[in-house]
Every structure is written in C-alpha cells, then in structure tokens.
Backbone atoms as SQL, in Angstrom:
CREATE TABLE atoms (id INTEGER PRIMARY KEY, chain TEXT, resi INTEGER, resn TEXT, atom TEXT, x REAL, y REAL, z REAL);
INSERT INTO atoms VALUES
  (1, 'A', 1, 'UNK', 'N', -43.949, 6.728, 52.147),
  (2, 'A', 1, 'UNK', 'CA', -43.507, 7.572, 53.237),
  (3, 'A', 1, 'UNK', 'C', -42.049, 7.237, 53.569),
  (4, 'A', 2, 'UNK', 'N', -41.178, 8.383, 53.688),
  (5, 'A', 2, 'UNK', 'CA', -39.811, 8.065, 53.995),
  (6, 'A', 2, 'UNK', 'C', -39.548, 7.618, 55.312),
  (7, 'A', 3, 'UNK', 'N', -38.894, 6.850, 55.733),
  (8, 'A', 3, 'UNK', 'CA', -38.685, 6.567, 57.472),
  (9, 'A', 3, 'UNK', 'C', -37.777, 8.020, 57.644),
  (10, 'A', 4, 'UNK', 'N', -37.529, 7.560, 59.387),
  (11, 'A', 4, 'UNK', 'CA', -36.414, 8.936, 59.784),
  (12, 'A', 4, 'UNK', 'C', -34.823, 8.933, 59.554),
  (13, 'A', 5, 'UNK', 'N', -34.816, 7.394, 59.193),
  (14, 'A', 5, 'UNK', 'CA', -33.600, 7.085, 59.021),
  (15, 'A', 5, 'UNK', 'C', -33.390, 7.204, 57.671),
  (16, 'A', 6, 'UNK', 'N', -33.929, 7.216, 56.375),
  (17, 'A', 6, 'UNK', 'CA', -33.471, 7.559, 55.751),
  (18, 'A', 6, 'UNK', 'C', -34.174, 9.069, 55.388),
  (19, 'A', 7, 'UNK', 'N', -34.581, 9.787, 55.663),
  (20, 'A', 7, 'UNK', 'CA', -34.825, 11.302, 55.857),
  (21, 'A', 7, 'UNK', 'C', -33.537, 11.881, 56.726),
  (22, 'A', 8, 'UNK', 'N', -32.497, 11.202, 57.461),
  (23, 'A', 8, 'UNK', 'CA', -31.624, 11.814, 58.355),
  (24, 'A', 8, 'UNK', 'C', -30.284, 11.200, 57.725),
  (25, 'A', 9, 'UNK', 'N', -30.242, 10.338, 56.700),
  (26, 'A', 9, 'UNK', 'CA', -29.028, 9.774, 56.042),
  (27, 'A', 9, 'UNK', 'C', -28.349, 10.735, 55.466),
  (28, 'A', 10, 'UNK', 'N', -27.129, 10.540, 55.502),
  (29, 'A', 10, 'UNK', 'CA', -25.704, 11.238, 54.876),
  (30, 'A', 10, 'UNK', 'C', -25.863, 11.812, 53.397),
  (31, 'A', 11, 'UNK', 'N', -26.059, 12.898, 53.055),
  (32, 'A', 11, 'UNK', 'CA', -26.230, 13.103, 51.844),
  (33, 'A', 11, 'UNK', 'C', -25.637, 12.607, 50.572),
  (34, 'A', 12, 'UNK', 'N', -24.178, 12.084, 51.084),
  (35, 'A', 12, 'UNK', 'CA', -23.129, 11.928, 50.137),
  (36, 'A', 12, 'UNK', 'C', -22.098, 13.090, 49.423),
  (37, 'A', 13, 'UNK', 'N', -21.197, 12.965, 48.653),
  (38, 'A', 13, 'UNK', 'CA', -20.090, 13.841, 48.745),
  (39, 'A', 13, 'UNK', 'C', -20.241, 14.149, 47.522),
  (40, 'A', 14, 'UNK', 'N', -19.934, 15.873, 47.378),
  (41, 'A', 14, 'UNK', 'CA', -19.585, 16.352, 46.099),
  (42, 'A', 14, 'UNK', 'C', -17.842, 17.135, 46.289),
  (43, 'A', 15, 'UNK', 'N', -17.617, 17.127, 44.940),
  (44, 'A', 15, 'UNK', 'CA', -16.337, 18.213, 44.665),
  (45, 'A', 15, 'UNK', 'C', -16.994, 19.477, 44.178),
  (46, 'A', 16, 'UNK', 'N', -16.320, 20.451, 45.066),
  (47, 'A', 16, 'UNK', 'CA', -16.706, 22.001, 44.898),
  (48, 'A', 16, 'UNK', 'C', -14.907, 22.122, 44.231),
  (49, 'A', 17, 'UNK', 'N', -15.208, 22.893, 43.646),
  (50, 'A', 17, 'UNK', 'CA', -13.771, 22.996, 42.812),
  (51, 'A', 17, 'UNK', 'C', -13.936, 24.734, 43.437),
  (52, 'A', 18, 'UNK', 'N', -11.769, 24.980, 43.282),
  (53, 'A', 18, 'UNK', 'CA', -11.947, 26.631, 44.072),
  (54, 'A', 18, 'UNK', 'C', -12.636, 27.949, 43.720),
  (55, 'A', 19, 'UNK', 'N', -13.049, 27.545, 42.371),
  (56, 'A', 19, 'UNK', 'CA', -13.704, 28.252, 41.714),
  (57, 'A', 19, 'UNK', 'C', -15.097, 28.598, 42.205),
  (58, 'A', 20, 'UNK', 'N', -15.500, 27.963, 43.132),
  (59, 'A', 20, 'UNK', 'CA', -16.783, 27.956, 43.042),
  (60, 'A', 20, 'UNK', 'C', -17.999, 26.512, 42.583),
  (61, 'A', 21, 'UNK', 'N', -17.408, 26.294, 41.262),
  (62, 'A', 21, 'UNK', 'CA', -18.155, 25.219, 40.267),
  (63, 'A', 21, 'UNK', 'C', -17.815, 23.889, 41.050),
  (64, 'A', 22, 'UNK', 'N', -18.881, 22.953, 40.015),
  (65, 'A', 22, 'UNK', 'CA', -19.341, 21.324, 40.819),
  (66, 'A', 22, 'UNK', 'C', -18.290, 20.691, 39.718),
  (67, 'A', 23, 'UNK', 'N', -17.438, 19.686, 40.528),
  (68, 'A', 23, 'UNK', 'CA', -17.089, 18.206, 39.112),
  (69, 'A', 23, 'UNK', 'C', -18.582, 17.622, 38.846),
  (70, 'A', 24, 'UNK', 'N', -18.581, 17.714, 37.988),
  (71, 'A', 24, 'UNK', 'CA', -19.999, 16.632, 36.768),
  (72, 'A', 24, 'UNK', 'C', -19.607, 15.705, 36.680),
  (73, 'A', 25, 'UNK', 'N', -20.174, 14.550, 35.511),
  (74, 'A', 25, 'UNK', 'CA', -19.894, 13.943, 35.172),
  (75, 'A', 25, 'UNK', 'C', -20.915, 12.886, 34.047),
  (76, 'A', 26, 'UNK', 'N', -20.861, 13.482, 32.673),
  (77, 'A', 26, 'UNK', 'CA', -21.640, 12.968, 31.437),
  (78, 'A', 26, 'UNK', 'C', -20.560, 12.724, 30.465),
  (79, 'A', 27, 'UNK', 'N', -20.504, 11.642, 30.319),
  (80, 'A', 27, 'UNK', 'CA', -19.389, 10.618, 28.950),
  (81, 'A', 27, 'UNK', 'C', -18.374, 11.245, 29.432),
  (82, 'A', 28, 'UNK', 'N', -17.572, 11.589, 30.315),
  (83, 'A', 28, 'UNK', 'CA', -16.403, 11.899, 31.268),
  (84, 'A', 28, 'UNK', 'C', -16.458, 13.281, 32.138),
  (85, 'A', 29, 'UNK', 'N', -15.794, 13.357, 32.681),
  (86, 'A', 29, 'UNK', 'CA', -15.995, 14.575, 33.732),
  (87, 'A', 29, 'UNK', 'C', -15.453, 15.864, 33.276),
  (88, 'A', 30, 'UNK', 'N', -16.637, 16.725, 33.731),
  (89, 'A', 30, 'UNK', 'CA', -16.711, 18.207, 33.636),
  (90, 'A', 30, 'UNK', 'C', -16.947, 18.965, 34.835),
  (91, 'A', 31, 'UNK', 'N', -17.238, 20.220, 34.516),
  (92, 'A', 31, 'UNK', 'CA', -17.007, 21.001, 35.551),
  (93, 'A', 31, 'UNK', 'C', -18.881, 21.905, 35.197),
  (94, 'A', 32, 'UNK', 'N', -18.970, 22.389, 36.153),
  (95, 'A', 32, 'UNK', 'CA', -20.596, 23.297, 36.231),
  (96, 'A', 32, 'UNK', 'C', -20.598, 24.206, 37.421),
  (97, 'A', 33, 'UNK', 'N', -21.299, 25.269, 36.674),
  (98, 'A', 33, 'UNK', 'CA', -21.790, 26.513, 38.008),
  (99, 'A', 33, 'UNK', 'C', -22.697, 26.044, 38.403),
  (100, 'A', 34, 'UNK', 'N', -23.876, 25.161, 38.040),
  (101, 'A', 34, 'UNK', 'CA', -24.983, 24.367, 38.775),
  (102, 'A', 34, 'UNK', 'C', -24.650, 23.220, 39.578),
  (103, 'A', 35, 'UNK', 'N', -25.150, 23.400, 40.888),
  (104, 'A', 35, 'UNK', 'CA', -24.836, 22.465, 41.340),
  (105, 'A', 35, 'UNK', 'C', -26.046, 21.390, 41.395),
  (106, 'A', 36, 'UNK', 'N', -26.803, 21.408, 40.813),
  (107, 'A', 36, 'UNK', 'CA', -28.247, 20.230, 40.626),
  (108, 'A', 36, 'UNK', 'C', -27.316, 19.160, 39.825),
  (109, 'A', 37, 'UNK', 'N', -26.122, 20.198, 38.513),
  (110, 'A', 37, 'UNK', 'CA', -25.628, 18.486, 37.754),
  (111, 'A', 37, 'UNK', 'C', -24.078, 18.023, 38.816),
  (112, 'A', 38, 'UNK', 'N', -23.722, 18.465, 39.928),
  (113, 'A', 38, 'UNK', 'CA', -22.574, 17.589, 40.909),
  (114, 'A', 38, 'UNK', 'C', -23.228, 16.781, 40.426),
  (115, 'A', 39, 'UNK', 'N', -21.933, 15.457, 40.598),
  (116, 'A', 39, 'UNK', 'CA', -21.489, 14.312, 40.885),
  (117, 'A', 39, 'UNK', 'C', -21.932, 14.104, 42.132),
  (118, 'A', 40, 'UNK', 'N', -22.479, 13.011, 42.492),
  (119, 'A', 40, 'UNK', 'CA', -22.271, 12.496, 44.187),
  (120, 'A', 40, 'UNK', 'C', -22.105, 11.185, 44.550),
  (121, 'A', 41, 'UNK', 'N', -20.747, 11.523, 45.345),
  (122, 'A', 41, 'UNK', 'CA', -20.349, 10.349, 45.730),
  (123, 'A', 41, 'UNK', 'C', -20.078, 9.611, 46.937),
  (124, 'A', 42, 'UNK', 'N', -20.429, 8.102, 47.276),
  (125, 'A', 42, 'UNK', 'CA', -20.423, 7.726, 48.302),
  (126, 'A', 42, 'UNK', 'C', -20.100, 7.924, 49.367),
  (127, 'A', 43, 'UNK', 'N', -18.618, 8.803, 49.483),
  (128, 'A', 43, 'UNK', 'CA', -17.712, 8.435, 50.562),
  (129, 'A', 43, 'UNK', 'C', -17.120, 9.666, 50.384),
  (130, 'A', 44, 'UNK', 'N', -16.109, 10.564, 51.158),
  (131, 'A', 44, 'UNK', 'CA', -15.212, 11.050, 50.907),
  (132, 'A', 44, 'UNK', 'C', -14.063, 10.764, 49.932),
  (133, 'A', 45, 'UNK', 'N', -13.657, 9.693, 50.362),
  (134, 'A', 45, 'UNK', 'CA', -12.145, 9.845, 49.179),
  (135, 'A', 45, 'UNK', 'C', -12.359, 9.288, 48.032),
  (136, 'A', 46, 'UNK', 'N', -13.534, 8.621, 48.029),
  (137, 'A', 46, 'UNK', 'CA', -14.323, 8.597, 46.332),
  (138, 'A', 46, 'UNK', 'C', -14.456, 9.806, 45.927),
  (139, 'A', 47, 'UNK', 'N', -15.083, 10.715, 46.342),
  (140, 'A', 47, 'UNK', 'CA', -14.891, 11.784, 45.838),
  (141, 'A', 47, 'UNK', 'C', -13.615, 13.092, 45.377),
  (142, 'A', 48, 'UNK', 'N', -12.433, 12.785, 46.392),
  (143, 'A', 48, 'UNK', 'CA', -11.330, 13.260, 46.200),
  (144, 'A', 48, 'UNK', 'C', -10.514, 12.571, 45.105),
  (145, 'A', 49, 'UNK', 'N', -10.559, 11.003, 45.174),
  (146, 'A', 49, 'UNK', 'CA', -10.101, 10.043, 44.113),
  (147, 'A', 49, 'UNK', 'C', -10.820, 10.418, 42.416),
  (148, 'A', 50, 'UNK', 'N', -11.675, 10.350, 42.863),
  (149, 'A', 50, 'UNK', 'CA', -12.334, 11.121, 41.172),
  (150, 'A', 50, 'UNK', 'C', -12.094, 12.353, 40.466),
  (151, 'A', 51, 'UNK', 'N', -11.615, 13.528, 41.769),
  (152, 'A', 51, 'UNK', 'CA', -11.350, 15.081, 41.578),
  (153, 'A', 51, 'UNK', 'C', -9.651, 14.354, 40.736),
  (154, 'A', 52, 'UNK', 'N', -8.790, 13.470, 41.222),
  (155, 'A', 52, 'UNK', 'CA', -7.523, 13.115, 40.790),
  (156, 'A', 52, 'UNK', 'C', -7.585, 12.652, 39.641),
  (157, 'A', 53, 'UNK', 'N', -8.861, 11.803, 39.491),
  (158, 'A', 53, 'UNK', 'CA', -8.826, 11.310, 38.032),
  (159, 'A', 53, 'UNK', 'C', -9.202, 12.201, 36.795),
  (160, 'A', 54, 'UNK', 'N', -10.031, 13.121, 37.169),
  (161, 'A', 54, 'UNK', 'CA', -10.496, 14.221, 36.198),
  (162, 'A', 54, 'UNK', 'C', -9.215, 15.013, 36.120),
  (163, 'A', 55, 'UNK', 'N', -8.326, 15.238, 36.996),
  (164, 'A', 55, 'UNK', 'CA', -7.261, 15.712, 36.756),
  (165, 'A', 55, 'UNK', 'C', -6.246, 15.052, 35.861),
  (166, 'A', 56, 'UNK', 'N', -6.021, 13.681, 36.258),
  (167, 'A', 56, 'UNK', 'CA', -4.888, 12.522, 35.656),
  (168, 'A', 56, 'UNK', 'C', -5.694, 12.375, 34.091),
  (169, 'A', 57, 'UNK', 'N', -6.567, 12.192, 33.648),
  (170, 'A', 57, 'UNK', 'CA', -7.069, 12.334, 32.606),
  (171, 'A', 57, 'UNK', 'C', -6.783, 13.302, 31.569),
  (172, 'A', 58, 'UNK', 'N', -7.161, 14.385, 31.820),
  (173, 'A', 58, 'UNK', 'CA', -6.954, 15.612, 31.341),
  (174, 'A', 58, 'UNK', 'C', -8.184, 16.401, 31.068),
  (175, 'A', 59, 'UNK', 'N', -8.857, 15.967, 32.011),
  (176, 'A', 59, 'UNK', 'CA', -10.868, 16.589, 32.190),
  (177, 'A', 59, 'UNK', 'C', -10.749, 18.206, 32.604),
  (178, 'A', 60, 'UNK', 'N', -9.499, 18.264, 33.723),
  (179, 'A', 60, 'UNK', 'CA', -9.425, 19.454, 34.168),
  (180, 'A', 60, 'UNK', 'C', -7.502, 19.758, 34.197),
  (181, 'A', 61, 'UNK', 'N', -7.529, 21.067, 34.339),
  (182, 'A', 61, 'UNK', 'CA', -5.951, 21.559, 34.139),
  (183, 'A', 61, 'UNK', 'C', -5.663, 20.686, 35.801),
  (184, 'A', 62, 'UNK', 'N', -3.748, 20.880, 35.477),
  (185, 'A', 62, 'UNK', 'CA', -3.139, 20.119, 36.579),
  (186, 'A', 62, 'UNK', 'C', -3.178, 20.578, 37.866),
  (187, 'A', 63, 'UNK', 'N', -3.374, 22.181, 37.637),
  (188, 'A', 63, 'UNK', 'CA', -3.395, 23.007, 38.854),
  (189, 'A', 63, 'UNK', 'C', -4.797, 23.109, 39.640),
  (190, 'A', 64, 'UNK', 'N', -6.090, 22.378, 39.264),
  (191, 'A', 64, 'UNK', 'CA', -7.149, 22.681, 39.627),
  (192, 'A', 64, 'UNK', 'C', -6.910, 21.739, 41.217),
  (193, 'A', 65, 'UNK', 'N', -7.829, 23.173, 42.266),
  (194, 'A', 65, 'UNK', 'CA', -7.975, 22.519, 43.316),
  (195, 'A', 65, 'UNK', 'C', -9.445, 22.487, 43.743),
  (196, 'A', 66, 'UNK', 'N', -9.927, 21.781, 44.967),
  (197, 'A', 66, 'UNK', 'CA', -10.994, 21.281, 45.104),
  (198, 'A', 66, 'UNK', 'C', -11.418, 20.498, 46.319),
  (199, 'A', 67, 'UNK', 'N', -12.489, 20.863, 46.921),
  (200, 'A', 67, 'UNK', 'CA', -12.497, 19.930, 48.244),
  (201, 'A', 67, 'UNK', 'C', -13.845, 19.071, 48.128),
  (202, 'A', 68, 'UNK', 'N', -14.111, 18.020, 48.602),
  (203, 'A', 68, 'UNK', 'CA', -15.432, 16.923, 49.092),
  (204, 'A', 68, 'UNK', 'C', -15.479, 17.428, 50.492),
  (205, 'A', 69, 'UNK', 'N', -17.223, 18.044, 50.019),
  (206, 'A', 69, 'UNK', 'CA', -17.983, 18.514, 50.558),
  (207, 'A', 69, 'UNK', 'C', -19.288, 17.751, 50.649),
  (208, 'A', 70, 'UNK', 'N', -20.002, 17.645, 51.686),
  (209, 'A', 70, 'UNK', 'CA', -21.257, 17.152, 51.950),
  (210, 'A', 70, 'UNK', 'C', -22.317, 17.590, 50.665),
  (211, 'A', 71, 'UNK', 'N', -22.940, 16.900, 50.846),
  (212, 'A', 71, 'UNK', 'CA', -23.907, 16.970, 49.204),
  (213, 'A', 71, 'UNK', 'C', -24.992, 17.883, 49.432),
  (214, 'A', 72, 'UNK', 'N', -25.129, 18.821, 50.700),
  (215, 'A', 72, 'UNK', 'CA', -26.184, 19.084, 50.807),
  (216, 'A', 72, 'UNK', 'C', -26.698, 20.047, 49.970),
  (217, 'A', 73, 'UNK', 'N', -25.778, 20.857, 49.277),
  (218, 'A', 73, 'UNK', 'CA', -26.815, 21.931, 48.448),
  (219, 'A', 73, 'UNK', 'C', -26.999, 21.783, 46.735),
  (220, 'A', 74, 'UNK', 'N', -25.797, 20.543, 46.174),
  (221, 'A', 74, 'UNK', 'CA', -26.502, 19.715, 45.188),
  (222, 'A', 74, 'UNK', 'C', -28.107, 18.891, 45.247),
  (223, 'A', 75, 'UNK', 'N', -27.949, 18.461, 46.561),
  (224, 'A', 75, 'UNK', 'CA', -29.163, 17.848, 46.840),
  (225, 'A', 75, 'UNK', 'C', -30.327, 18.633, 46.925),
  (226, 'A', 76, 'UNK', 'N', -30.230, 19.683, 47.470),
  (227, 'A', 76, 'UNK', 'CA', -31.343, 21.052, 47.885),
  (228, 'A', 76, 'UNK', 'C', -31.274, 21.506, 46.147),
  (229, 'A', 77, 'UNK', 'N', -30.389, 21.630, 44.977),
  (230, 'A', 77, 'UNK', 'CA', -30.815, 22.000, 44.096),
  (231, 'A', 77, 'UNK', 'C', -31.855, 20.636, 42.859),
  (232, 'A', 78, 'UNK', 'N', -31.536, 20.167, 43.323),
  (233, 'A', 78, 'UNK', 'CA', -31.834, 18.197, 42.451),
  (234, 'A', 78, 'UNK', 'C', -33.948, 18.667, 43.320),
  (235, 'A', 79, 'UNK', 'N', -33.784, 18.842, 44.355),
  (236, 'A', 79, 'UNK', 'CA', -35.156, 18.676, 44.654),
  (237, 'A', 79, 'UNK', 'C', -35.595, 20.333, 44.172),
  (238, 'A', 80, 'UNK', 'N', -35.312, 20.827, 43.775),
  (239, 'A', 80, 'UNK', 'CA', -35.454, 22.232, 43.895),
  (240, 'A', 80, 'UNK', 'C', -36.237, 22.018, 42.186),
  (241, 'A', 81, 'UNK', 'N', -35.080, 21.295, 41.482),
  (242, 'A', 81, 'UNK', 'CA', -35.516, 21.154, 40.232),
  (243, 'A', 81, 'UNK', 'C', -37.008, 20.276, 39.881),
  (244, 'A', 82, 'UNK', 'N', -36.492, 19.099, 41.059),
  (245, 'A', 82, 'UNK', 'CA', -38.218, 18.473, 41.152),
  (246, 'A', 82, 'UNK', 'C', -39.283, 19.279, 41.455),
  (247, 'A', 83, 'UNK', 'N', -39.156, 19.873, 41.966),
  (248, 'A', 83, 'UNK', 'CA', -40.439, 21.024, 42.693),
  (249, 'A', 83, 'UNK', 'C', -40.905, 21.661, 41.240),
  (250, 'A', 84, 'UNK', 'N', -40.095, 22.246, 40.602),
  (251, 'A', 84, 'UNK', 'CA', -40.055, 23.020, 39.238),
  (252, 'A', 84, 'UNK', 'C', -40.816, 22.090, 38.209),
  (253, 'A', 85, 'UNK', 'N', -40.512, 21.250, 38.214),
  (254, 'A', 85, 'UNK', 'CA', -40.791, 20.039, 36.588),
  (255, 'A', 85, 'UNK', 'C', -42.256, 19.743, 37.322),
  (256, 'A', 86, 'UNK', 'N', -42.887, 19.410, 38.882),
  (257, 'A', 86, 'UNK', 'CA', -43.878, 18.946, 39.166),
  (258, 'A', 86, 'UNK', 'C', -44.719, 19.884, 38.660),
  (259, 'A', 87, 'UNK', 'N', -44.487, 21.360, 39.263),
  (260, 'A', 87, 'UNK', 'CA', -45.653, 22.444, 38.997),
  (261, 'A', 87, 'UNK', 'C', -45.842, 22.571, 37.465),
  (262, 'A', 88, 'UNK', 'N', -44.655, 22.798, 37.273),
  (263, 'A', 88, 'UNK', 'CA', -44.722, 22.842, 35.444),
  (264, 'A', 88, 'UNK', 'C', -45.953, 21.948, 34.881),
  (265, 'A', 89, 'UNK', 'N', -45.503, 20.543, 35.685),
  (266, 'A', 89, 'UNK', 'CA', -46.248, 19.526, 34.809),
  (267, 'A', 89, 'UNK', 'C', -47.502, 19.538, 35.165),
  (268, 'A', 90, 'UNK', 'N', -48.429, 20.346, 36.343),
  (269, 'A', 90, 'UNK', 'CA', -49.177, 20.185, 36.388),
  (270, 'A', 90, 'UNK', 'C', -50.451, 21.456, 36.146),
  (271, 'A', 91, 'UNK', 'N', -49.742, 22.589, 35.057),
  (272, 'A', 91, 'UNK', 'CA', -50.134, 23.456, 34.703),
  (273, 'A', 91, 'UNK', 'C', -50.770, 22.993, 33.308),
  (274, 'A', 92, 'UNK', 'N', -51.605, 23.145, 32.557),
  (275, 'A', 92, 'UNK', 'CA', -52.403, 23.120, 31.687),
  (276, 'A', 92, 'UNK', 'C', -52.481, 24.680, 30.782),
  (277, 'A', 93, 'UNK', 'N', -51.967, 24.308, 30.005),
  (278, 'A', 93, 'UNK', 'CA', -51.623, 25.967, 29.402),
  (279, 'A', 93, 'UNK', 'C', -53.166, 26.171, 27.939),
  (280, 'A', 94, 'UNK', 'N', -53.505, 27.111, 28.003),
  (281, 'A', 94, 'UNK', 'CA', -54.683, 27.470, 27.027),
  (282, 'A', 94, 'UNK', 'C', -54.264, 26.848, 25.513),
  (283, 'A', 95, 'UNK', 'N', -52.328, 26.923, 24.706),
  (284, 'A', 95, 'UNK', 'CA', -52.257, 25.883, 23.880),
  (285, 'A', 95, 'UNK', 'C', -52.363, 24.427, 23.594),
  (286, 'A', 96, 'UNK', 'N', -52.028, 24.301, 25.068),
  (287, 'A', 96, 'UNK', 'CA', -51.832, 22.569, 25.093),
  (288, 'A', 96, 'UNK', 'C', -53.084, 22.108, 24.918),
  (289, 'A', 97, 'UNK', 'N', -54.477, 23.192, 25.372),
  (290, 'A', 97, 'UNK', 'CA', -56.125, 22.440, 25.014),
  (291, 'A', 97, 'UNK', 'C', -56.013, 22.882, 23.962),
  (292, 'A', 98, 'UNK', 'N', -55.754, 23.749, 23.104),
  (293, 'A', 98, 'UNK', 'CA', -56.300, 23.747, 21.527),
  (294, 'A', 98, 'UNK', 'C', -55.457, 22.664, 20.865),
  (295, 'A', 99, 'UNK', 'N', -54.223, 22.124, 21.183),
  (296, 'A', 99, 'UNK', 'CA', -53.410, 21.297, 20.575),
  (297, 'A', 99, 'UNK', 'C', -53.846, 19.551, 20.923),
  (298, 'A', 100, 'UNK', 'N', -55.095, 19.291, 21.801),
  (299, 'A', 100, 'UNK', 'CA', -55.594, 18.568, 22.200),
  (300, 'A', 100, 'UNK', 'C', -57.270, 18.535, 21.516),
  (301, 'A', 101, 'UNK', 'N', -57.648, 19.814, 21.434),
  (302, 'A', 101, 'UNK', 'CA', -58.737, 19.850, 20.580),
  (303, 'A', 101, 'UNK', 'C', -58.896, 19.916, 19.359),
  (304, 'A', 102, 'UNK', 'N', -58.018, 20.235, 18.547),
  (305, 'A', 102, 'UNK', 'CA', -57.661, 20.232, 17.375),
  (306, 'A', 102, 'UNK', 'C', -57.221, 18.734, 17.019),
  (307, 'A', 103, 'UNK', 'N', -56.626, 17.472, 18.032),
  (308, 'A', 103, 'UNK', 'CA', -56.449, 16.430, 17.538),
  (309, 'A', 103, 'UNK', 'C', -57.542, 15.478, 17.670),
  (310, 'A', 104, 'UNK', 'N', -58.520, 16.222, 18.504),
  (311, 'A', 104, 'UNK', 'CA', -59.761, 15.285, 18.865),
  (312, 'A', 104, 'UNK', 'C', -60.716, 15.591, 17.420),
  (313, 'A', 105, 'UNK', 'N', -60.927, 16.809, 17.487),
  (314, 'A', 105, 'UNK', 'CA', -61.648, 17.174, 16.000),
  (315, 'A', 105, 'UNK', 'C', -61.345, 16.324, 14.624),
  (316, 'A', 106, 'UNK', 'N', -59.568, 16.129, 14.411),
  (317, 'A', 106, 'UNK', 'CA', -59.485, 15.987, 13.096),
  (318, 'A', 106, 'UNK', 'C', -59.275, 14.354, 13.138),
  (319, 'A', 107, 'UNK', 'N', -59.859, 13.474, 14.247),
  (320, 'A', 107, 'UNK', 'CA', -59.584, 11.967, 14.710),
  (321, 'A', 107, 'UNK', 'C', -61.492, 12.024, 14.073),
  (322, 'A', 108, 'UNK', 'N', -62.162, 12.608, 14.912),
  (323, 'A', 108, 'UNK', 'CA', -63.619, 12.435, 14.625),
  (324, 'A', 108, 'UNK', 'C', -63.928, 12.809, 12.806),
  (325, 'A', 109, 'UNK', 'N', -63.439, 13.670, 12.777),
  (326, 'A', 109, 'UNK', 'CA', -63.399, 13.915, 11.209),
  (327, 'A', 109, 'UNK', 'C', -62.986, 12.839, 10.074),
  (328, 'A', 110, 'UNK', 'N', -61.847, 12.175, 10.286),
  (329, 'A', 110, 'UNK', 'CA', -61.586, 11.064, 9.287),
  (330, 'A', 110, 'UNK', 'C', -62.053, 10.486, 9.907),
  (331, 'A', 111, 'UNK', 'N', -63.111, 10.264, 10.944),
  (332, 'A', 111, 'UNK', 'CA', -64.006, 8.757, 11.602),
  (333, 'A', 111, 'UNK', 'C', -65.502, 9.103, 10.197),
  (334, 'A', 112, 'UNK', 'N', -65.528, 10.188, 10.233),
  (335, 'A', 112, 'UNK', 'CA', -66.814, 10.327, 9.675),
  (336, 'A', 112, 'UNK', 'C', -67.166, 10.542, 8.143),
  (337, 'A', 113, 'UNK', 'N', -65.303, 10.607, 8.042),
  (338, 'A', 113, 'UNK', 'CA', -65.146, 9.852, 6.283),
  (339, 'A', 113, 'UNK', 'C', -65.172, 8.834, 5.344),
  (340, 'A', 114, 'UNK', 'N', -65.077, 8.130, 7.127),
  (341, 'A', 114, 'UNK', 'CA', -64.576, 6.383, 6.502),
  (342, 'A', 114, 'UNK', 'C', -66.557, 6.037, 6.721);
C-alpha cells in the first residue's frame, strides 16, 4: 500500500521540446512523440542541464528549444502502459491453450516411448 506521502510526491521533471515531443534517452538522447519514453528528472535544472547537453553533443540541432515541465503526463502515460501489459497479461487467448496443449500431448507422448 502506498502512503499519502508518497502518492502526493513531486512527479519529477521532463523536457517537452517546442515541438511538442519528449527528450528520451537510450545509449544517448533522443527525441519522441510518446511521452511514456520522457526522460525524468530529479529537479528542474537537471532537466534543463540535460536539454543543453543533448544539444552540446549533437543529439539535437543548435536551435532546438524546450522547457522542464512537471512529469505529470509522462507519468499518466508509464501507468497507462501498465494498465495495458496487466490486462493483456491476463487474457488467455484460445492459441496460447492449443500451444500449451499441444506441448502437454507431445511431453506425454515421448513419456510413453521411453
């Protein structure tokens, strides 16, 4: 069970770039129309400091602008995606039993060779 204090904690900071899109960040920083893959980062100017480095790098052009923004609708998409993968996972599809019965059959079958 979550307490209230951390159910009411600071989401943490993303970069919304002017475009619209999230800074990422997989084997160096990118850019995304999803915001489930933002970056999130501790603090504010961690997050502005990183928008500089993806820039100083050459991750993004020199002219890209961008503000740190509260994490809240990376975060609303990150659980959004959990919600998705739970139901998924807890659907039982009519292949997945023949692909389960078919391995039970051919386990009993070489049992009854040997």
């Amino acid at each position: 069970m979550r307490s209230e204090e951390k159910r009411n904690e600071h989401p943490g900071w993303a970069v919304q770039l002017n475009d619209g899109s999230w800074l990422c960040y997989a084997h160096g920083f990118h850019t995304d129309e999803d915001a489930f893959l933002a970056r999130d980062f501790g603090s504010k100017s961690e997050a502005l400091a990183a928008l500089q480095e993806a820039i100083d790098d050459g991750y993004l052009p020199k002219d890209t602008k961008g503000k740190a923004i509260e994490a809240w609708q990376p975060l609303c998409e990150n659980l959004r995606h959990t919600v998705k993968e739970l139901r998924s996972a807890n659907k039982v599809s009519p292949d997945i039993l023949f692909d389960v019965v078919f391995t039970i059959e051919n386990a009993l079958s070489q049992l009854k060779v040997k």
